[in-house]
C-alpha positions as CSV (number, residue, x, y, z in Angstrom):
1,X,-18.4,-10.0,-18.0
2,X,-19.6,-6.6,-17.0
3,X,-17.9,-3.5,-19.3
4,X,-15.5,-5.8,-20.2
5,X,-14.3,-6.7,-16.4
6,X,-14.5,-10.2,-15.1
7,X,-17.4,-10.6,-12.8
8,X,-16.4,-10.9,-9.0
9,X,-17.3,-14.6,-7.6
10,X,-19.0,-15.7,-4.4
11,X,-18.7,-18.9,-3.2
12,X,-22.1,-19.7,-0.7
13,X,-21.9,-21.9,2.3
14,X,-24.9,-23.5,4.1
15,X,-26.0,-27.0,4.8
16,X,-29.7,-25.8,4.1
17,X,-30.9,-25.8,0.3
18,X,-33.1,-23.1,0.9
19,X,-30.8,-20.3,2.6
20,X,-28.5,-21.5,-0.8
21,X,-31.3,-20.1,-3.0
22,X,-32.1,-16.9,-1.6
23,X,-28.3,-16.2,-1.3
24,X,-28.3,-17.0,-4.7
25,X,-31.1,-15.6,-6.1
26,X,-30.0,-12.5,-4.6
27,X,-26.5,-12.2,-5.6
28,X,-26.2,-13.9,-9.3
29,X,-27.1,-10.8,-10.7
30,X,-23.9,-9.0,-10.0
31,X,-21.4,-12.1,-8.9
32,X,-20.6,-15.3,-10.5
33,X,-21.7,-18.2,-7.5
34,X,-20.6,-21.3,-6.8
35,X,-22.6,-23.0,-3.9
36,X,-22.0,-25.8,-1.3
37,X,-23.8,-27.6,1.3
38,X,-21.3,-28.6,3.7
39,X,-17.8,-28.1,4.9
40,X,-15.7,-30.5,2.9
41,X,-17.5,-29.5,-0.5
42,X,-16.5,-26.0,0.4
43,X,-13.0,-26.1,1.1
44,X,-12.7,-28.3,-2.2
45,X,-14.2,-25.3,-4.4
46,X,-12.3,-22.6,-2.7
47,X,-9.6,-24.4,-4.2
48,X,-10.6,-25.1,-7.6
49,X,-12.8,-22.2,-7.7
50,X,-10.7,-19.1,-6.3
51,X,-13.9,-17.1,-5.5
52,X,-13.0,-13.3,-3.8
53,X,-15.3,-13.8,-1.6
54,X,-16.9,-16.6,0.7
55,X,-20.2,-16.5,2.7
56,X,-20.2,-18.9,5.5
57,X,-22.8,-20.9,7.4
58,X,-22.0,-21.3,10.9
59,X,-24.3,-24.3,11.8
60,X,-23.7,-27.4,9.8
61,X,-22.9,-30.6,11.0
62,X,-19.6,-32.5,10.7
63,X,-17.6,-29.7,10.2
64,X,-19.5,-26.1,11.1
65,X,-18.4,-22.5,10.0
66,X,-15.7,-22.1,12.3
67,X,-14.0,-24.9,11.2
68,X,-14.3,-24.5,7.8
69,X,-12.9,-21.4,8.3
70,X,-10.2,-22.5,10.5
71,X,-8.8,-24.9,7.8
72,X,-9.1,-22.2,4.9
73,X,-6.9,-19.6,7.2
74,X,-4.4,-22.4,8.0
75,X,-4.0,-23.2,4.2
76,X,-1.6,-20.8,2.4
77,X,-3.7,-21.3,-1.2
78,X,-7.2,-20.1,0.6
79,X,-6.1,-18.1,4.0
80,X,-6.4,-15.0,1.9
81,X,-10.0,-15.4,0.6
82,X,-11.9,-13.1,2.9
83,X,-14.7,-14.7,4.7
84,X,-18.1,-13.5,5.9
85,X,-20.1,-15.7,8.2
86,X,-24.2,-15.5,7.9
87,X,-25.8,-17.2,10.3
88,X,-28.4,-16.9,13.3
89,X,-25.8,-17.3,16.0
90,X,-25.3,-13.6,16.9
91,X,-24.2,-14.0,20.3
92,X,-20.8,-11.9,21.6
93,X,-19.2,-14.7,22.3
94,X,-19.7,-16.7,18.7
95,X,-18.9,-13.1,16.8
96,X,-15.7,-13.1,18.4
97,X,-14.2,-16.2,17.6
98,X,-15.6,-16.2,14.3
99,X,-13.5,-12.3,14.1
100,X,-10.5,-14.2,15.9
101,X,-10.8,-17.0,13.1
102,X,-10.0,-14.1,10.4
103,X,-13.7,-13.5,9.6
104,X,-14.3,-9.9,7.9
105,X,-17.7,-9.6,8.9
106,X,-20.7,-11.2,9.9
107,X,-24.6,-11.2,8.8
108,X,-27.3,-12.1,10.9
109,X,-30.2,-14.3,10.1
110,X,-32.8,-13.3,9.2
111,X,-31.7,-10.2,7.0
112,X,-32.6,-7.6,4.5
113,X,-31.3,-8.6,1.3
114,X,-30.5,-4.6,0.8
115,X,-28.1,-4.6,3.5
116,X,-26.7,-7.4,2.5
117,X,-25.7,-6.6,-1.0
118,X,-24.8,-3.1,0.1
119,X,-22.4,-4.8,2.5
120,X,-20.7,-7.1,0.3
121,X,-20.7,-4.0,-2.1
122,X,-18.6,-2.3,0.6
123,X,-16.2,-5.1,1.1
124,X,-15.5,-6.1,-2.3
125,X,-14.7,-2.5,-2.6
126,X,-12.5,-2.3,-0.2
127,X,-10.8,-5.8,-1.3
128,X,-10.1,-4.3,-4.1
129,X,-8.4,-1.3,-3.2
130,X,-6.3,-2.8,-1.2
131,X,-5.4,-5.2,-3.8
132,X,-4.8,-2.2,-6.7
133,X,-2.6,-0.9,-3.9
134,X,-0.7,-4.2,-3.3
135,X,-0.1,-3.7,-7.2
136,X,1.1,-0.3,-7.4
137,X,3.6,-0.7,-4.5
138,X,5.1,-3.4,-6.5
139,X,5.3,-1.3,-9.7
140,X,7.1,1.0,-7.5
141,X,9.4,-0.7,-6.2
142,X,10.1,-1.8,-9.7
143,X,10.2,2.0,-10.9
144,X,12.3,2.9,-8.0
145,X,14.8,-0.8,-8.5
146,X,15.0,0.8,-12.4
147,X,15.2,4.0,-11.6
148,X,18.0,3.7,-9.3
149,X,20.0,1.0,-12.1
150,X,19.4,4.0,-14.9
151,X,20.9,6.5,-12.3
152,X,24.2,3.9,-11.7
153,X,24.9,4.1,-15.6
154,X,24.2,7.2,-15.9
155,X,27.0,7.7,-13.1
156,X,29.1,5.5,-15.0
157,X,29.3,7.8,-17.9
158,X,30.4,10.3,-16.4
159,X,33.7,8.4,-15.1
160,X,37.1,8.7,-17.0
161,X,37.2,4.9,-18.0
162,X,38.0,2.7,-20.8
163,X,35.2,2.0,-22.8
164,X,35.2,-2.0,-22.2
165,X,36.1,-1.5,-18.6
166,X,33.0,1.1,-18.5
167,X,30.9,-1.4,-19.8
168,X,31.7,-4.3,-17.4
169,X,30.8,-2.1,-15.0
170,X,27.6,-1.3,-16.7
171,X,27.1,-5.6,-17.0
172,X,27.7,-5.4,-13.3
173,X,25.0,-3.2,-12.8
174,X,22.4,-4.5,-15.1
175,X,23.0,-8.3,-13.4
176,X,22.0,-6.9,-9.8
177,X,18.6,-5.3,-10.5
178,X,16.2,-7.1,-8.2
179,X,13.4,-7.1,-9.7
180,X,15.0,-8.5,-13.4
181,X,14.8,-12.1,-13.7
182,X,17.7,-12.8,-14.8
183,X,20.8,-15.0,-14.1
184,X,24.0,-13.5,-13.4
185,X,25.6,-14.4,-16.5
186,X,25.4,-12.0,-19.6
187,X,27.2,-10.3,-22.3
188,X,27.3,-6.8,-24.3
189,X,29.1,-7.5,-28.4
190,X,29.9,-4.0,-29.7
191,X,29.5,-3.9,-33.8
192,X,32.2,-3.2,-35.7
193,X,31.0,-1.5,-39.2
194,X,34.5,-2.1,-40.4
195,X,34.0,-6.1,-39.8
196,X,30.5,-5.8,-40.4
197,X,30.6,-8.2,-37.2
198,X,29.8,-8.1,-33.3
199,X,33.1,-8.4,-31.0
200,X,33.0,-9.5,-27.4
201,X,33.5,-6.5,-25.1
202,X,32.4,-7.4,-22.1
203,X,31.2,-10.7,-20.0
204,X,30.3,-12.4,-16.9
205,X,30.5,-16.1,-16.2
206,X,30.0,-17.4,-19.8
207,X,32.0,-20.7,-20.2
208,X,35.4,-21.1,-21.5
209,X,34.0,-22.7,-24.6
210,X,31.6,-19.9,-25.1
211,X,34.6,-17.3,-25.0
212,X,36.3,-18.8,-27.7
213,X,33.3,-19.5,-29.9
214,X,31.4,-16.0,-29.0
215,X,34.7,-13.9,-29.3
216,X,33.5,-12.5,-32.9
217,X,30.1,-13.4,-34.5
218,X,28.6,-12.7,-38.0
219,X,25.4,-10.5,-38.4
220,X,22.4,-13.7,-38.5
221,X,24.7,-15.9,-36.8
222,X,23.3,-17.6,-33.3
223,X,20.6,-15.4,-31.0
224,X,23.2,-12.4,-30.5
225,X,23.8,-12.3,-34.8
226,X,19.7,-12.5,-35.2
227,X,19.0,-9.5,-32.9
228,X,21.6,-7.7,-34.6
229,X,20.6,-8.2,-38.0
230,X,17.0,-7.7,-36.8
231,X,17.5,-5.0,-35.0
232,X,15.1,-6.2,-32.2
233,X,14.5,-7.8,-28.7
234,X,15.2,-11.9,-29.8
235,X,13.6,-14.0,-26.5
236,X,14.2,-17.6,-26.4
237,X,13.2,-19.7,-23.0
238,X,15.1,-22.4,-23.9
239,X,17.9,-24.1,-26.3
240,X,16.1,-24.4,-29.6
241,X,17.6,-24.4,-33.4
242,X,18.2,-20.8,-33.6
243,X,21.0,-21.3,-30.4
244,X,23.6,-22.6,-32.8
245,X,26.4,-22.1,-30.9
246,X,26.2,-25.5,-28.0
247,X,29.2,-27.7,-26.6
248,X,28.8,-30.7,-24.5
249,X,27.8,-30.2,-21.4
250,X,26.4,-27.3,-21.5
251,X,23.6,-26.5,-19.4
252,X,19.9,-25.6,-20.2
253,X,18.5,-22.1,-20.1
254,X,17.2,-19.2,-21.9
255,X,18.0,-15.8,-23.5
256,X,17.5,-11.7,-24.2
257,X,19.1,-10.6,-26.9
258,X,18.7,-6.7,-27.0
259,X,20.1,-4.7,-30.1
260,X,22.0,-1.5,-28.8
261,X,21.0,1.2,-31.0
262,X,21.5,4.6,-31.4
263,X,19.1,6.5,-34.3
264,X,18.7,3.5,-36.0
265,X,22.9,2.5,-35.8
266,X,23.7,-0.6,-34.6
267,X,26.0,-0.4,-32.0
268,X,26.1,-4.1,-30.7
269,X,23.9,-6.2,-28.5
270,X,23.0,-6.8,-24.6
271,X,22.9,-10.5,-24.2
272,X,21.4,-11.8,-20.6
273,X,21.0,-15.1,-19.4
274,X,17.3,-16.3,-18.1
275,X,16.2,-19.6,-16.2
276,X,15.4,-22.2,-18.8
277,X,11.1,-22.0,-19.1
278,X,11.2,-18.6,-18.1
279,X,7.9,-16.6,-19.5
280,X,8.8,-13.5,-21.6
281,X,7.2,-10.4,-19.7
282,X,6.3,-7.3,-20.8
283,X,8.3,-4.9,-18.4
284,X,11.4,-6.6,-18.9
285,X,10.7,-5.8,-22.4
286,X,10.3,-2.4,-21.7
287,X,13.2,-2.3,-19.0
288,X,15.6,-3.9,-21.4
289,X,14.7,-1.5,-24.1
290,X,15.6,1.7,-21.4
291,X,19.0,0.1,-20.6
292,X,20.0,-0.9,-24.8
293,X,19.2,2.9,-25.1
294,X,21.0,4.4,-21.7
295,X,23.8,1.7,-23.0
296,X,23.9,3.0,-26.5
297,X,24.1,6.9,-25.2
298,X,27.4,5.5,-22.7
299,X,29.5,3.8,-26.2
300,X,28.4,6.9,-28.4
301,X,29.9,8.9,-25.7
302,X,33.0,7.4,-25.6
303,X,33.9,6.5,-29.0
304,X,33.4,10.4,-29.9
305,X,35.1,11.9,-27.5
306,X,33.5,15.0,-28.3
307,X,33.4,18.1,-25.8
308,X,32.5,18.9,-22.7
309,X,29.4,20.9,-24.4
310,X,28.3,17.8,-26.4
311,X,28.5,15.5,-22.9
312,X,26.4,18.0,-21.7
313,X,23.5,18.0,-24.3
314,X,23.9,14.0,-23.9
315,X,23.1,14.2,-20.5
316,X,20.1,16.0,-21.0
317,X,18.9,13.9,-23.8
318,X,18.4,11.4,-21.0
319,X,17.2,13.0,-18.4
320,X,14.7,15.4,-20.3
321,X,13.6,11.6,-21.8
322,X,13.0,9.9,-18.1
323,X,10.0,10.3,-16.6
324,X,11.6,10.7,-13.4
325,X,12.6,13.7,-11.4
326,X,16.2,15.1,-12.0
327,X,17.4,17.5,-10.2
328,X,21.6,18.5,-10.3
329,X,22.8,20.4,-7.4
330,X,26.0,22.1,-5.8
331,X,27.2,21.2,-2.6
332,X,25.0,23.8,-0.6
333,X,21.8,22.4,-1.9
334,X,21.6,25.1,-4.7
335,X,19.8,24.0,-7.7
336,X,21.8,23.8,-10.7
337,X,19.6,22.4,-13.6
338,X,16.5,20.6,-13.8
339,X,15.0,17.7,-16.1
340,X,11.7,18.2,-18.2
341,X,9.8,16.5,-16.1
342,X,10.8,18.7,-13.0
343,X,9.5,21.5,-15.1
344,X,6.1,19.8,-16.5
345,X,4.6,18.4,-12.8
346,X,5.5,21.6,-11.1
347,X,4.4,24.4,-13.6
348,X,7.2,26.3,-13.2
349,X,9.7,27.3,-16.0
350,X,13.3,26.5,-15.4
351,X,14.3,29.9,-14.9
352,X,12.5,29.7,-11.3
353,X,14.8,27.0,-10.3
354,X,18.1,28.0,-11.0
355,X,20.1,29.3,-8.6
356,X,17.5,28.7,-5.8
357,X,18.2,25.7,-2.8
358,X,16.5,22.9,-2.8
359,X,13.7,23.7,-0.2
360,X,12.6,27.0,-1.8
361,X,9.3,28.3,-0.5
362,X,8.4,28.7,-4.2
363,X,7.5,24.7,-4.3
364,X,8.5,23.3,-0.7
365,X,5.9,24.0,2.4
366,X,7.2,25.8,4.8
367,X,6.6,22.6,7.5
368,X,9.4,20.7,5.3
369,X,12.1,23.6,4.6
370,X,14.4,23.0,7.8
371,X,13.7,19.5,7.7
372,X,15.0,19.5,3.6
373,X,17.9,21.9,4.6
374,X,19.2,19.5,7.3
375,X,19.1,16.2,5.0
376,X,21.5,18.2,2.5
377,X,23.7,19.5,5.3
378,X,24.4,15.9,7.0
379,X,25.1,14.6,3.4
380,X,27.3,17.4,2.4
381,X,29.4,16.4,5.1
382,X,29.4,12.5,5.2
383,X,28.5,12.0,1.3
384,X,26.2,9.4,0.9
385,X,22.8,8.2,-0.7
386,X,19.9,9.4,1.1
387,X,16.2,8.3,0.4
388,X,13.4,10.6,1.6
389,X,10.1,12.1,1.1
390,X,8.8,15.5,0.5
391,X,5.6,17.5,-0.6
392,X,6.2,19.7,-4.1
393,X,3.9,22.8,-4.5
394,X,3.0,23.5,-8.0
395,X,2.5,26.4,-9.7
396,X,-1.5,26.0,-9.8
397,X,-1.6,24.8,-5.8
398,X,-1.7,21.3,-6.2
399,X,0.3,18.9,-3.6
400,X,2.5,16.2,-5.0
401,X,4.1,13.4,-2.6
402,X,7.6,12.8,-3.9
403,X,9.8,10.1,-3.0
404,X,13.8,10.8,-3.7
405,X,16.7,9.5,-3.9
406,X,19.7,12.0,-3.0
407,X,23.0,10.5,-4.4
408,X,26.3,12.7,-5.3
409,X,29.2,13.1,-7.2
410,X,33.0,13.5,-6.7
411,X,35.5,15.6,-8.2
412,X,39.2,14.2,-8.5
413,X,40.4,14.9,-5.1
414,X,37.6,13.0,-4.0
415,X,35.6,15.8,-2.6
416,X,32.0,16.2,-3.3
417,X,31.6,18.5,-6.8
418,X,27.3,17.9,-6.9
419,X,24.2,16.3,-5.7
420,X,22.4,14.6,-7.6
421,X,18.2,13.9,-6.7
422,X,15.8,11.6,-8.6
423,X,12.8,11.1,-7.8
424,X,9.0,9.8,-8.6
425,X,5.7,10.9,-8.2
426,X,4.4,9.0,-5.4
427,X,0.4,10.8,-4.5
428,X,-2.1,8.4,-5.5
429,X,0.6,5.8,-3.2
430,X,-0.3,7.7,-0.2
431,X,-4.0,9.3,-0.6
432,X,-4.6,5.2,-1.2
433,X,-2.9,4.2,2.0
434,X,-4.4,7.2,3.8
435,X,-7.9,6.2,2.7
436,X,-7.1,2.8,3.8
437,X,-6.0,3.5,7.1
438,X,-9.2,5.5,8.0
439,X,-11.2,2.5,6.8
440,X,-9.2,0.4,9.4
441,X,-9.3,2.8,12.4
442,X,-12.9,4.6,11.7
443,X,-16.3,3.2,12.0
444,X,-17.7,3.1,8.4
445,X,-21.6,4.0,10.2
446,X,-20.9,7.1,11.8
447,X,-17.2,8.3,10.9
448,X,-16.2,7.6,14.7
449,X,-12.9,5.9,15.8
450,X,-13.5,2.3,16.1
451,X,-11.9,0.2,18.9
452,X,-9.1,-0.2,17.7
453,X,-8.3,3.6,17.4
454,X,-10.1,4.4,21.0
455,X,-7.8,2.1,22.8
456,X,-5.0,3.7,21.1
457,X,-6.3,7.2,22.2
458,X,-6.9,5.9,25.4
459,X,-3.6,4.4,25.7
460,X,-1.7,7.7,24.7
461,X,-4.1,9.5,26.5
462,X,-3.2,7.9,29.5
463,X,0.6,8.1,29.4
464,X,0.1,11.8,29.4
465,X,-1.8,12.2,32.4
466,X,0.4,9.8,33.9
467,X,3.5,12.2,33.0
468,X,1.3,15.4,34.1
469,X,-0.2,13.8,37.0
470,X,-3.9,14.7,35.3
471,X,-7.0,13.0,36.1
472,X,-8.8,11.3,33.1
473,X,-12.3,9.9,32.7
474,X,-13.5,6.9,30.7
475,X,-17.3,6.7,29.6
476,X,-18.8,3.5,28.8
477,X,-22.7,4.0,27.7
478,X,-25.2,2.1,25.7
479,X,-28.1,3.4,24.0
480,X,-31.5,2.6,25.8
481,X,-34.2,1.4,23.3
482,X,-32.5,1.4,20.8
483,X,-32.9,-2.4,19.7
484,X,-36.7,-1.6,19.9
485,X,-36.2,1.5,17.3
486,X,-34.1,-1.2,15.1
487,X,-36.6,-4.0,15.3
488,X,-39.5,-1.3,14.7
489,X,-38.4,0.6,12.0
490,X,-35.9,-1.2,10.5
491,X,-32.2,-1.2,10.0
492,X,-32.0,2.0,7.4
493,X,-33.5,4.4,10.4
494,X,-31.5,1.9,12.9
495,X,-28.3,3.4,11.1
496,X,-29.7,6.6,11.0
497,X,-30.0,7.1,14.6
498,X,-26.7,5.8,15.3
499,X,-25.5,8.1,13.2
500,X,-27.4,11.2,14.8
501,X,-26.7,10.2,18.4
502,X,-23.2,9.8,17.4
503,X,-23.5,13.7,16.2
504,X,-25.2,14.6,19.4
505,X,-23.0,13.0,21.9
506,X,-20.1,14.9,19.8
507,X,-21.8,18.0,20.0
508,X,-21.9,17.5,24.3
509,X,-18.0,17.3,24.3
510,X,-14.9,19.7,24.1
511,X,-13.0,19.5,20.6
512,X,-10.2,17.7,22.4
513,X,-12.9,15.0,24.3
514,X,-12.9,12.3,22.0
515,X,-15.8,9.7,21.2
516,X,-15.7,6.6,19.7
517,X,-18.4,3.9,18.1
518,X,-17.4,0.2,19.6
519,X,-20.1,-1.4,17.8
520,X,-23.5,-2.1,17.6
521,X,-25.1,0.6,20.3
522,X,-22.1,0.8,22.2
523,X,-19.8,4.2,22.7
524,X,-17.0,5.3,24.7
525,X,-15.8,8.6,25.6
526,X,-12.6,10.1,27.3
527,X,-12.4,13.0,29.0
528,X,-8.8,14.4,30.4
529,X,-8.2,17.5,31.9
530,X,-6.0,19.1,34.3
531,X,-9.4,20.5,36.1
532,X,-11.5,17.6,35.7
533,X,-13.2,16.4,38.9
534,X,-16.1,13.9,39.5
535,X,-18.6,16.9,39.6
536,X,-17.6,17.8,36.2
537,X,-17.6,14.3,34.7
538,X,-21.5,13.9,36.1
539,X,-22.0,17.1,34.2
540,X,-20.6,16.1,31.0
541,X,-22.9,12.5,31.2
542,X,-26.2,14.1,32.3
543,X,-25.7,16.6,29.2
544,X,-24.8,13.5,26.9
545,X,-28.5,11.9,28.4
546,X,-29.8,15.3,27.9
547,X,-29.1,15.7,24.5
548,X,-30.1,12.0,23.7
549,X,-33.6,12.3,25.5
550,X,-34.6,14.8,23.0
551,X,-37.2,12.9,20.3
552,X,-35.4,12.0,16.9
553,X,-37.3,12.6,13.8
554,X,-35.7,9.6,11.3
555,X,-37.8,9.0,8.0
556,X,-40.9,10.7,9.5
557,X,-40.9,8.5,12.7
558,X,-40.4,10.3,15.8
559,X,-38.2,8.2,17.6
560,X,-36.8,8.4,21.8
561,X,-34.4,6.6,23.2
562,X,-31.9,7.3,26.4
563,X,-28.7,6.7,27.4
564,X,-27.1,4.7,30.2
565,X,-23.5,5.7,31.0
566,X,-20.7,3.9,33.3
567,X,-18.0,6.0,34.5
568,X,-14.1,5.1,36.0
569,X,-11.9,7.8,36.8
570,X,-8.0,7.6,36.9
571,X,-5.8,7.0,39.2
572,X,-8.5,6.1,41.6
573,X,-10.4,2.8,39.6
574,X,-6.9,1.8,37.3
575,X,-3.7,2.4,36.3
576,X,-4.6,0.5,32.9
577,X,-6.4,1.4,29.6
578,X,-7.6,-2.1,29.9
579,X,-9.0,-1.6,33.6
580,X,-10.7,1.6,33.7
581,X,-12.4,0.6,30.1
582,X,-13.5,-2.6,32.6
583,X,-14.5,-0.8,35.5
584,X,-16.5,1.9,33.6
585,X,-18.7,-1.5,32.2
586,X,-19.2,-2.6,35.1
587,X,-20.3,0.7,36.1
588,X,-23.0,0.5,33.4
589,X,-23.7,-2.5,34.0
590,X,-24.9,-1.1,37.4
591,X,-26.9,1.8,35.9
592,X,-29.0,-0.9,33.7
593,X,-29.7,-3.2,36.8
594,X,-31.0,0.1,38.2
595,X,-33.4,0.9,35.7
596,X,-31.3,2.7,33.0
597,X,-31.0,5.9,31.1
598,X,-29.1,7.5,33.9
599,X,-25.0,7.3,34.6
600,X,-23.1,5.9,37.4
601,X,-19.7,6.4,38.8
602,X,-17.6,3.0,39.5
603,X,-17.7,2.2,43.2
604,X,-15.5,-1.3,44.4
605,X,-19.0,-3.0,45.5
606,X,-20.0,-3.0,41.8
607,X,-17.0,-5.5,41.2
608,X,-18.3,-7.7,44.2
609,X,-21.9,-7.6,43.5
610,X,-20.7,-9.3,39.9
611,X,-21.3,-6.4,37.5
């Protein structure tokens, strides 16, 4: 244990005891490790062992890395244990199929043991964002699924119905939320003080006998009588001694029992139906808790029948309670009140809001105002509930992502009298996905887009000159000596350059030119305009050379390397993103057979001579 987290574990994978200890000697003092020396041993403890991270020998016999890895993808218990292979085979061909295998990376033998744990650093890092991510999505959704049930009572109460018939509907409602693992079988006893017991009010699918023998029940009596009496939640995952009330046949399963209460007044209880063996969990606590009180606000509503001033003050209670957004609307999209918590994230007192439509540049950017005024106008005239996102402006300048939920309300005629929008706080949601989708599309080294990202410029890149009938150029270049810098000085001044002939190569280009980091040495450029001629393009390259012919001064070495640079041109070498990334590679493959650190233009011989 580290600062009272559990330590991350590592399981290591090679078939020679002495690449084991290293690995281990160099990771135990931040990782719990588990080690194996051949394939079979390792898919065992990935099993029993559940380690967040494997490191993986390629070269073993009987079963090598890629197998190994093969069989933990295929298997739905380990194919989500990210893998890392370490080994000596570096070749393209044995990186790529370990990458098409599901490999996240790859280490090469032999290595520095600071890169190593830097790298793993990185990746457990990034793991584990994505995993706190995976988690708060799923709270979401919960928030939104509860959220969204609170909203349909809340509705509920504001309908002219019969108090048993209103809460029926309220059953109904509880029964369907997704996320609640309940069965749909339940009950809500109202308490009568005259009685001093709980009457059946309102039920789905309990048995006939149950009817009968649940119709009126003494304060203590059965799971239902407990809660009561206790006044708390009563959880029972199966049919013990407490369940008194049992007839033949009846089937096994569990219970919550949730006293409705209202300042301390028993009002009756929420009884719901769980599987039997079911685990109590906390947020169904909490959820059930939410509903006994939304419930308990609904029956003291009704039984006082008190004015429309004291249904309004109710109203608030509940919505100045929520942590949600409230906002209540009239059919133009003018704001008619606000919730606390509208008030509290944006900084602005209530009197700002009132009167003023919905996308008011007080707190809506001006980007999003048409956008917001055109959602209310479509739903003003087909009524109906509308989820959407917007940014909120606070008082102070901060930015809040809000996801809403725009749902209405009809007068007696049927017409619609008010809109009414809930919503949630959703930032850290997207500055997380955000973050995570420029460590998928950007090269962590140098901040460039990585391949996947440069075949997706090129791709859109390419439609457009198609449509404009615009030439385009594709530049495929390689870094000359560069390997002899790395081997030389080592892989921290390795990086650096990369990183500092990345900057220099940007610096050659237009801001709308874009560059990209493929990997290792490797970068590609495209260059569209509607003036761009072969002349031009042989400009732009001998600049890029140019610029990386100058000497680099990295960690007081003075370091010079070059720059060899194949070039296609569209329409004339492809129609495809695919073929003029091919052709321009064959073009440099032409400039290194000719003695490098110049550029060449693709000609058809170079295809013929085998480039």
């Amino acid at each position: 244990m580290t600062d009272g987290k559990p330590r991350e574990k590592v399981l290591i994978v090679d078939d020679v005891p002495i690449n084991l200890a290293l690995l281990y000697e160099l990771l135990i003092e931040d990782f719990d490790i588990s080690q194996a020396e051949s394939g079979p041993v390792a898919l065992d403890l990935a099993l029993r062992f559940k380690p967040d991270l494997i490191l993986l020998d390629i070269m073993m016999p009987n079963m090598d890395g890629f197998e190994v890895c093969r069989r933990l993808k295929a298997n739905p218990k380990t194919r989500g244990i990210p893998v890392i292979f370490v080994t000596a085979k570096t070749e393209a061909e044995d990186v790529s199929r370990g990458m098409a295998l599901g490999a996240l990376d790859y280490f090469a033998k032999p290595f520095r043991p600071a890169v190593i744990k830097a790298r793993i650093r990185s990746h457990m890092d990034r793991i584990h964002a994505e995993r706190r991510l995976a988690v708060e999505q799923s709270r979401e959704i919960k928030a939104i699924q509860s959220r969204l049930a609170i909203s349909a009572l809340l509705e509920t109460s504001l309908e002219p119905l019969p108090l048993k018939k209103q809460l029926t509907v309220a059953l109904d409602i509880i029964l369907t939320i997704p996320w609640l693992a309940v069965e749909y079988k339940g009950s809500i006893h109202l308490f009568n003080p005259a009685t001093h017991k709980l009457e059946l009010a309102a039920q789905r699918n309990l048995a006939a006998p149950l009817l009968k023998m649940c119709a009126v029940l003494p304060l203590g009596h059965c799971l239902c009588g407990q809660a009561a009496e206790k006044r708390e939640i009563l959880f029972r995952s199966e049919l013990d001694a407490d369940h008194v009330i049992q007839f033949e046949g009846i089937h096994p399963h569990g219970h919550y029992c949730t006293p409705i209460l209202h300042l301390g007044e028993l009002l009756g209880v929420l009884n719901l139906y769980v599987a039997h063996g079911h685990s109590r969990s906390p947020d169904e606590d909490a959820l059930l808790a939410t509903l006994a009180n939304t419930l308990a606000g609904i029956i003291r509503h009704r039984r006082t029948e008190q004015a429309l001033a004291e249904e309004r003050r109710f109203i608030s209670t509940i919505l100045d309670t929520t942590s949600a957004l409230v906002v209540v609307l009239d059919p133009a999209g003018k704001i008619l009140r606000i919730n606390a918590a509208c008030e509290m994230l944006s900084g602005l007192a209530t009197e700002r809001w009132i009167g003023n439509p919905f996308w008011h540049d007080a707190w809506t950017p001006e980007t999003e105002r048409e956008h917001l005024r055109e959602i209310f106008t479509l739903a003003a005239g087909d009524p109906s509930t509308v989820a959407f996102e917007s940014r909120w402006l606070s008082g102070i300048g901060q930015i809040h992502h809000i996801a809403w939920t725009l749902s209405f309300l009809l007068d007696a005629g049927g017409g619609l009298q008010n809109f009414l929008a809930t919503g949630i706080d959703v930032t850290d949601r997207v500055i997380a996905e955000k973050r995570l989708e420029r460590i998928a599309h950007h090269d962590a080294l140098t901040g460039l887009p990585n391949r996947r990202l440069f075949m997706l410029f090129l791709q859109q890149t390419l439609a457009r000159s198609r449509r404009h009938n615009r030439p385009l150029a594709v530049m495929f270049m390689d870094l000359d000596r560069f390997k002899v810098v790395n081997d030389t000085f080592g892989h921290d001044v390795g990086d650096l350059l990369l990183t500092e002939a990345a900057q220099r190569i940007r610096g050659c280009l237009r801001e709308n030119d874009v560059v990209a980091r493929l990997g290792g040495d490797e970068f590609t450029v495209i260059l569209a305009d509607e003036t761009l001629v072969p002349d031009s393009v042989a400009i732009v390259a001998q600049k890029i050379i140019d610029g990386l012919s100058l000497p680099f001064l990295l960690h007081g070495h003075e370091c010079r390397i070059g720059a060899s640079i194949g070039i296609s041109l569209f329409p004339m070498d492809g129609e495809s993103a695919e073929e003029l990334l091919k052709k321009a590679d064959q073009a440099l493959y032409a400039v290194k057979k000719g003695g490098r650190n110049h550029y060449q233009m693709y000609h058809p011989d170079m295809a013929s001579e085998g480039a």
